[in-house]
KEDRENBA-872321 format. One record per residue (C-alpha): residue number from 1; x, y, z; residue in one letter; chain. Coordinates in nm, 3 decimals. Last residue first. Layout:
<atoms>
ATOM resi      px      py      pz resn chain
ATOM  NUM       X       Y       Z    a     A
...
</atoms>
This chain:
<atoms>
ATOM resi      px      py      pz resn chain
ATOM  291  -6.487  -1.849  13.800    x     A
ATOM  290  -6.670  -1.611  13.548    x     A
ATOM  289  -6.700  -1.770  13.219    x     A
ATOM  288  -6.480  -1.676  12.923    x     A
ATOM  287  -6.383  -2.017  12.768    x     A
ATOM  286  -6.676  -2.138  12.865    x     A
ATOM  285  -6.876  -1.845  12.669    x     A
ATOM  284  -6.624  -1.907  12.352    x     A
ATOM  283  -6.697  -2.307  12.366    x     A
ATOM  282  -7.073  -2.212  12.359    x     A
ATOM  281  -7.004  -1.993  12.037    x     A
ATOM  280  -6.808  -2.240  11.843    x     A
ATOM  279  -7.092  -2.530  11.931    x     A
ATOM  278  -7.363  -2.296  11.841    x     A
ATOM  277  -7.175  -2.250  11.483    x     A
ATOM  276  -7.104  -2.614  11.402    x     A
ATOM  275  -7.450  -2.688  11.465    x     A
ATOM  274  -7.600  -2.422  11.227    x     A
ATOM  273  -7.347  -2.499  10.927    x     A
ATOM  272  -7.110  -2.225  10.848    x     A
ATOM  271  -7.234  -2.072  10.547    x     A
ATOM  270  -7.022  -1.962  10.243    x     A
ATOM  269  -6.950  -1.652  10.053    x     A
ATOM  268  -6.799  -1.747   9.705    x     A
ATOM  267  -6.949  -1.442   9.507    x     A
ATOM  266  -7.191  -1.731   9.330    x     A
ATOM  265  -7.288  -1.837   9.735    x     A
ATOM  264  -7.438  -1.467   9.774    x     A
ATOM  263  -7.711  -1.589   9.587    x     A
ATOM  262  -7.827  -1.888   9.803    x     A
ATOM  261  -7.876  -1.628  10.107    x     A
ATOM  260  -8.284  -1.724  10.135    x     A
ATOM  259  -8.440  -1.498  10.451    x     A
ATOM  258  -8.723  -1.698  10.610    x     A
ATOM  257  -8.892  -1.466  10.888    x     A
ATOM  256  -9.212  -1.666  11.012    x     A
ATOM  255  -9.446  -1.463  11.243    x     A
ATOM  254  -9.415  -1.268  11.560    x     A
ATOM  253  -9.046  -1.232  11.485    x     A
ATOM  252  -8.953  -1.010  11.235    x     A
ATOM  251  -9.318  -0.816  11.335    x     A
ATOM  250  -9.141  -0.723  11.649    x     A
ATOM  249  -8.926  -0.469  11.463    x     A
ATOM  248  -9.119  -0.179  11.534    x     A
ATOM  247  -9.064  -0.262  11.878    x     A
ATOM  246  -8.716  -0.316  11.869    x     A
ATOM  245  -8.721   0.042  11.786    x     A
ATOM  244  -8.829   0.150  12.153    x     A
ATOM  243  -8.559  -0.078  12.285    x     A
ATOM  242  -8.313   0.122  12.075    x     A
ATOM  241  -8.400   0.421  12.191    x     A
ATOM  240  -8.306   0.401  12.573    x     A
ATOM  239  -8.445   0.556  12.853    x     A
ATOM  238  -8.860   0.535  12.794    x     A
ATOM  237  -8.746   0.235  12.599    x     A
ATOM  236  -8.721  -0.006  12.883    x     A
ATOM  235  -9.069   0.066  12.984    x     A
ATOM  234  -9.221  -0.025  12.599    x     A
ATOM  233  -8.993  -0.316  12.599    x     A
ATOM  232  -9.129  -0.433  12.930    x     A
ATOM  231  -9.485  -0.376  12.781    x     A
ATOM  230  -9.401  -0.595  12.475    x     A
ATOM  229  -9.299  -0.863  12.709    x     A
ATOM  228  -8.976  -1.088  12.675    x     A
ATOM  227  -9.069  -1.419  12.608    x     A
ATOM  226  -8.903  -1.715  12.823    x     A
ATOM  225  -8.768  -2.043  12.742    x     A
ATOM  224  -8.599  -2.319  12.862    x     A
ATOM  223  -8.482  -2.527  12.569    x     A
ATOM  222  -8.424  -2.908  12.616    x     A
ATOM  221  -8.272  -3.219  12.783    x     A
ATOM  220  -7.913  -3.007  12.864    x     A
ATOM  219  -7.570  -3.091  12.798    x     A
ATOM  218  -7.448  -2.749  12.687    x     A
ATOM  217  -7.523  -2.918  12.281    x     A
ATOM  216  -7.860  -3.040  12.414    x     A
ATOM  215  -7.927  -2.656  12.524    x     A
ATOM  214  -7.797  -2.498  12.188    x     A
ATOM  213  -7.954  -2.741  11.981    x     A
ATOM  212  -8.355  -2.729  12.168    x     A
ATOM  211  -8.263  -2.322  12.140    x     A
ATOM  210  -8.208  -2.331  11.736    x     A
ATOM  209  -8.576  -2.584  11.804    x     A
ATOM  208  -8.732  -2.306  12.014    x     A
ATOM  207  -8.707  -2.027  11.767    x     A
ATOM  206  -8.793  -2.232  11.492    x     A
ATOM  205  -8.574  -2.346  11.197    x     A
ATOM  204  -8.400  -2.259  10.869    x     A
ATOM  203  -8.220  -2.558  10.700    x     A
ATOM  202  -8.044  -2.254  10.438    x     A
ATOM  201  -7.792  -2.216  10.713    x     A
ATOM  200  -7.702  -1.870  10.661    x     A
ATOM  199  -7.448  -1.635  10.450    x     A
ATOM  198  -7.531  -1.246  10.388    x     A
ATOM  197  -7.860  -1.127  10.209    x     A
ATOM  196  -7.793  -0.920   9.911    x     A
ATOM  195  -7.956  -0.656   9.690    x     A
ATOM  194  -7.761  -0.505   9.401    x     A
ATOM  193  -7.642  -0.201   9.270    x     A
ATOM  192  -7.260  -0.292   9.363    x     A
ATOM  191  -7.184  -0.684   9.430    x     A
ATOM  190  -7.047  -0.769   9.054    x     A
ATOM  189  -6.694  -0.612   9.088    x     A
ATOM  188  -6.651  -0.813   9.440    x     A
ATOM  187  -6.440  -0.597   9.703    x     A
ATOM  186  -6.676  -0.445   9.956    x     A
ATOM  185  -6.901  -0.731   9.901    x     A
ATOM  184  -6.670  -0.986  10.027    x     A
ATOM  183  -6.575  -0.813  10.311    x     A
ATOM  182  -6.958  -0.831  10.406    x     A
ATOM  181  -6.997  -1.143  10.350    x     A
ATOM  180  -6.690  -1.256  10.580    x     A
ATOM  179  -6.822  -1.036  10.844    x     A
ATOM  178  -7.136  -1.165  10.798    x     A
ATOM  177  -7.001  -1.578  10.793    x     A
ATOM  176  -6.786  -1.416  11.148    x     A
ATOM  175  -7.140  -1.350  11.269    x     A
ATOM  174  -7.342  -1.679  11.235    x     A
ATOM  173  -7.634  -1.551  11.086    x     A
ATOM  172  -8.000  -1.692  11.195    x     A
ATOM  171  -8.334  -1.722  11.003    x     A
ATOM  170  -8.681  -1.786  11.218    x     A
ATOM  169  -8.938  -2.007  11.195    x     A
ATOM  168  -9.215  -1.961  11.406    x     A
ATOM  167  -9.272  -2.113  11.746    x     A
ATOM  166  -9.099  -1.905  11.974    x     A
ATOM  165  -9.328  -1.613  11.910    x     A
ATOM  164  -9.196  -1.277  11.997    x     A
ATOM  163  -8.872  -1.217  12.166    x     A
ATOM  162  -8.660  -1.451  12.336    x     A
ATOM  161  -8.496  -1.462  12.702    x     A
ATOM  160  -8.289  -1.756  12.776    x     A
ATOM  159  -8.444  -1.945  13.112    x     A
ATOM  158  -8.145  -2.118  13.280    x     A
ATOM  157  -8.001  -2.449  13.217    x     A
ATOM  156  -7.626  -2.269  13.300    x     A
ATOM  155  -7.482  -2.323  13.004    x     A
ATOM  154  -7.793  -2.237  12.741    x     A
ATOM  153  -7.890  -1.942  12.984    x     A
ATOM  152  -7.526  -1.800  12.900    x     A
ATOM  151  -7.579  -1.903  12.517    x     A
ATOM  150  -7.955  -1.754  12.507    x     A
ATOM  149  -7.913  -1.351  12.570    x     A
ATOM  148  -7.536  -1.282  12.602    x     A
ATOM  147  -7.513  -1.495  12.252    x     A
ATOM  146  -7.806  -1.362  12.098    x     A
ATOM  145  -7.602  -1.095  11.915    x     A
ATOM  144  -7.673  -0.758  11.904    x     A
ATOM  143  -7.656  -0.480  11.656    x     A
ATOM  142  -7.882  -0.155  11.793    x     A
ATOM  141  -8.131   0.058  11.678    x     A
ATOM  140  -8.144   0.442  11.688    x     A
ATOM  139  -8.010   0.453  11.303    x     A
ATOM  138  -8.147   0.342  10.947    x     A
ATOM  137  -8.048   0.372  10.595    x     A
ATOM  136  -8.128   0.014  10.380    x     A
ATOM  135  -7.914  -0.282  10.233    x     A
ATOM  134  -7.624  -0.155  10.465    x     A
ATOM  133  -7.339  -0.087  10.283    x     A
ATOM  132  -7.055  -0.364  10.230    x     A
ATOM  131  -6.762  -0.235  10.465    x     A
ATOM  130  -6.503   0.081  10.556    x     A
ATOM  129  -6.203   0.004  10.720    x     A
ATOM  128  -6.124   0.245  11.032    x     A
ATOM  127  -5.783   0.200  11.217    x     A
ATOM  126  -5.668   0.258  11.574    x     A
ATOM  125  -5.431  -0.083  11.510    x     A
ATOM  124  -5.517  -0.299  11.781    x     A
ATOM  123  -5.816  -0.117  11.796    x     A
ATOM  122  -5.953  -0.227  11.481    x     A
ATOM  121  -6.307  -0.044  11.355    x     A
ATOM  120  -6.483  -0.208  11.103    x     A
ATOM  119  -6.726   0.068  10.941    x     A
ATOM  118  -7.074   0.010  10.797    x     A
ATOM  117  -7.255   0.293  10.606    x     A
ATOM  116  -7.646   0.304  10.494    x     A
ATOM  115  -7.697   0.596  10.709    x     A
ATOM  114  -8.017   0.790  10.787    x     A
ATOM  113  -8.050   1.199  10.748    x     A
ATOM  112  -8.144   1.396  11.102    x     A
ATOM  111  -8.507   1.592  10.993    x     A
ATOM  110  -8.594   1.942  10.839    x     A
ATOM  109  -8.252   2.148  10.853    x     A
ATOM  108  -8.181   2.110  10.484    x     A
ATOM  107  -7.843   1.893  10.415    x     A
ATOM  106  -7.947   1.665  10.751    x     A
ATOM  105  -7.655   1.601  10.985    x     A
ATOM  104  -7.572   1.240  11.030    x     A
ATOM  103  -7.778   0.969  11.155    x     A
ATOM  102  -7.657   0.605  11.236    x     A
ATOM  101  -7.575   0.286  11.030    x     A
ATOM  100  -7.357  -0.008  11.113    x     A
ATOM   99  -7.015   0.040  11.354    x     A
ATOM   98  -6.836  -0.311  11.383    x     A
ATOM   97  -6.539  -0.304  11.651    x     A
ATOM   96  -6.273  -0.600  11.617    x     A
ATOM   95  -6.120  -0.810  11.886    x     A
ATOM   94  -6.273  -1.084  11.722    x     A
ATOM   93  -6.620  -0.997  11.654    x     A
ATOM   92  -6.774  -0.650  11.874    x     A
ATOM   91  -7.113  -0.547  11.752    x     A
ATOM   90  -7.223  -0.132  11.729    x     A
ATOM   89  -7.522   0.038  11.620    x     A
ATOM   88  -7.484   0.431  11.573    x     A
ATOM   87  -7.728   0.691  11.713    x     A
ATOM   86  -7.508   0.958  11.616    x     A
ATOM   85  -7.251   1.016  11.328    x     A
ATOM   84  -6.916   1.185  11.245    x     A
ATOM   83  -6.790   0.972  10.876    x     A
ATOM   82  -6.419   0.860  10.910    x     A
ATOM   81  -6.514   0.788  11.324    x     A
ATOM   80  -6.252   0.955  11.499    x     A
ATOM   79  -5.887   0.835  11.579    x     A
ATOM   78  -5.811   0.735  11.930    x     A
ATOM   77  -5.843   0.934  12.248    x     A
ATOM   76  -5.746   0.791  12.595    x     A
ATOM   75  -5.928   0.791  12.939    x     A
ATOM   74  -5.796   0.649  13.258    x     A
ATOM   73  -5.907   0.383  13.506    x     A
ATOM   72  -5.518   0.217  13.466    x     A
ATOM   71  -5.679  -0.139  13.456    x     A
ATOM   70  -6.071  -0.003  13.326    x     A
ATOM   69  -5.864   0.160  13.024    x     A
ATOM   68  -6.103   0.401  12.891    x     A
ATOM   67  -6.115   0.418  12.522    x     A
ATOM   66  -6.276   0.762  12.350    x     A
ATOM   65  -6.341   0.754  11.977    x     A
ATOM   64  -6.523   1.054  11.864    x     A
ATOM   63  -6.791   1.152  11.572    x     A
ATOM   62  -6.879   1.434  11.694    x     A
ATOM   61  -7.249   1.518  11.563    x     A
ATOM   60  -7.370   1.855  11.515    x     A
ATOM   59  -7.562   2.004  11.869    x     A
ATOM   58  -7.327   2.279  11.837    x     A
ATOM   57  -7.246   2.290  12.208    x     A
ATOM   56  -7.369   2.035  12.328    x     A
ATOM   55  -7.210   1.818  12.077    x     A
ATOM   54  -7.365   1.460  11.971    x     A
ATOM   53  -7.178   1.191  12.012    x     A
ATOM   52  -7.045   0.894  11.823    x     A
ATOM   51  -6.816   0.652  11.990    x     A
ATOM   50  -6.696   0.518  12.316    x     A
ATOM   49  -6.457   0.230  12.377    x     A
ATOM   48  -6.462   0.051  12.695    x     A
ATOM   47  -6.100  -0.163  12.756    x     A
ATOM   46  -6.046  -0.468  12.966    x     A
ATOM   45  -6.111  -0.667  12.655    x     A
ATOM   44  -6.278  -0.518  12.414    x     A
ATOM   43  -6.592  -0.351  12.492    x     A
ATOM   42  -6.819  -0.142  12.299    x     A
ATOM   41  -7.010   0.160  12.379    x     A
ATOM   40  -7.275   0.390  12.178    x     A
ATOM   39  -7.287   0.806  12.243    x     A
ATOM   38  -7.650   1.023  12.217    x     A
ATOM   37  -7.462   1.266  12.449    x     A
ATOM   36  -7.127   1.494  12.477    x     A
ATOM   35  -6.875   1.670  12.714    x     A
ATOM   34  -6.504   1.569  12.554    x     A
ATOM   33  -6.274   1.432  12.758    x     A
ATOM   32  -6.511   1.209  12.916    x     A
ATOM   31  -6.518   1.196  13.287    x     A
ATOM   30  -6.341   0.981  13.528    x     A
ATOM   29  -6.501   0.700  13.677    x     A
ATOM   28  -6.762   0.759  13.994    x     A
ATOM   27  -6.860   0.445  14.177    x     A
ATOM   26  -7.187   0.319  14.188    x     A
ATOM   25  -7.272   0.046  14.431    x     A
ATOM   24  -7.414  -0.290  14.506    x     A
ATOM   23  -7.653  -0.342  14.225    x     A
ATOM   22  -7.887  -0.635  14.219    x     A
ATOM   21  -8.016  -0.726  13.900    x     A
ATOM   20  -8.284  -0.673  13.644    x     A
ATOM   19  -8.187  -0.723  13.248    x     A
ATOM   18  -8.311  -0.537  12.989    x     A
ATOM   17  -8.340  -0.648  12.634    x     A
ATOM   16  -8.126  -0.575  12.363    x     A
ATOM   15  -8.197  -0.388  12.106    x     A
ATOM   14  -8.278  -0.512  11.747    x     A
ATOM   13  -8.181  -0.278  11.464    x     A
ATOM   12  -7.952  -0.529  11.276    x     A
ATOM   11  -8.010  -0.887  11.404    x     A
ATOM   10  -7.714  -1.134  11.441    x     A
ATOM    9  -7.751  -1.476  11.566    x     A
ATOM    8  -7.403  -1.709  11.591    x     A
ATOM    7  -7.214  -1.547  11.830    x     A
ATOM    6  -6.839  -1.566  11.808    x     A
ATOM    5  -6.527  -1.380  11.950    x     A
ATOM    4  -6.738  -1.267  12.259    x     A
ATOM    3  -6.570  -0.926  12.435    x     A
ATOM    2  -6.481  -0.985  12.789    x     A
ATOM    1  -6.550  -0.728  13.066    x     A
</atoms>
């Protein structure tokens, strides 16, 4: 597996959609060191890192960092998560893990407690770095990038899956101008007790006309495009959380969702402009397409 240094769309709390595929077979890896559930996965490289967890046995969350090395198909343990969570989002940028949000154990036994935290995780290094907080607690959604859902489609002049209503304008984030906001914010005097949005292309447009530039840019007339339905979310999330809050989120995208970043500029965060982004990102999926 091959993590994606660039992907220019990045929604907190937005889970990814399923995809259907042929399977030839299962094959039995080694088990976790550590028995545990309600875990998120990243991949770097030929490596999968797990994180999170929830303990059977206390039912209190972990916090763990497992790596399993798919070349020597063995398990290693790497430092824990600085604050023990479950229900974490994670996004992989440059090599880098990005942990947002989760639940942690409530002070009064009446219901899990939200996080506001972000974490960048490097593996190179097995260190944690904490980031700019999240403008709002939440956990059981998922950060995703519409790279694997639009830029492989883009390439091959297939169908890229979309949710709600093509049509309607719709704000994107190239994700190294987050990162690059959200280091910013960690460190700038004036950012604390204040509301930000990160870095985008203030020339906001619809669904179908980011795809229009993404599909001309792979060489291609125009967008194909298909919308994900409600009802397979609702299936999909019988298993998995995180589809089940992308429903809640649908409104973001069943009607125009404008976000204005022009404040963040007087901190000296910067946007990359829109075409120079989908053009970064395609050349990232060549680079790593399957022969």
């Amino acid at each position: 597996m091959t993590s994606r240094a660039f992907s220019f769309c990045a929604i907190l709390a937005l889970a990814a959609t399923p995809r259907l595929g042929a399977q030839n077979a299962w094959n039995m890896a080694p088990p976790l060191p550590t028995p545990m559930g309600e875990t998120e996965g990243a991949a770097v490289g030929n490596k999968l890192y797990v994180m999170a967890g929830l303990s059977p046995a206390t039912g209190r969350p972990i916090g763990a960092v497992y790596v399993f090395d798919t070349s020597t198909n063995a398990w290693t343990t790497r430092n824990p998560m600085l604050l023990p969570a479950h229900h974490i989002m994670t996004a992989v940028l440059n090599g880098k893990i990005y942990v947002f949000g989760g639940f942690t154990s409530p002070k009064e036994f009446a219901a899990w407690q939200p996080l506001n935290n972000s974490w960048e995780y490097d593996p190179a290094t097995d260190r944690w770095k904490a980031l700019a907080a999240l403008p709002t607690p939440r956990g059981a959604g998922q950060a995703v990038n519409l790279g694997d859902q639009a830029m492989r489609a883009a390439l091959a002049g297939g169908k890229a899956q979309v949710l709600g209503d093509p049509e309607h304008l719709h704000t994107c984030s190239y994700i190294p101008d987050i990162a690059a906001g959200l280091a910013i914010l960690g460190e700038h005097p004036d950012a604390p007790g204040k509301v930000w949005h990160l870095p985008n292309d203030p020339r906001t447009r619809t669904t179908r006309q980011l795809l229009d530039l993404a599909y001309q840019a792979a060489g291609h007339p125009r967008a194909r495009i298909q919308r994900v339905p409600v009802l397979a979310l609702r299936a999909f999330g019988l298993f998995k959380p995180g589809a089940r809050e992308t429903i809640e989120m649908l409104y973001e995208f069943d009607r125009p969702f404008v976000v204005d970043s022009f404040r963040i500029t007087a901190l000296g965060a910067r946007h990359t402009p829109l075409e120079q982004a989908i053009e970064a990102t395609l050349a990232s999926y060549r680079e790593g397409a399957p022969s």
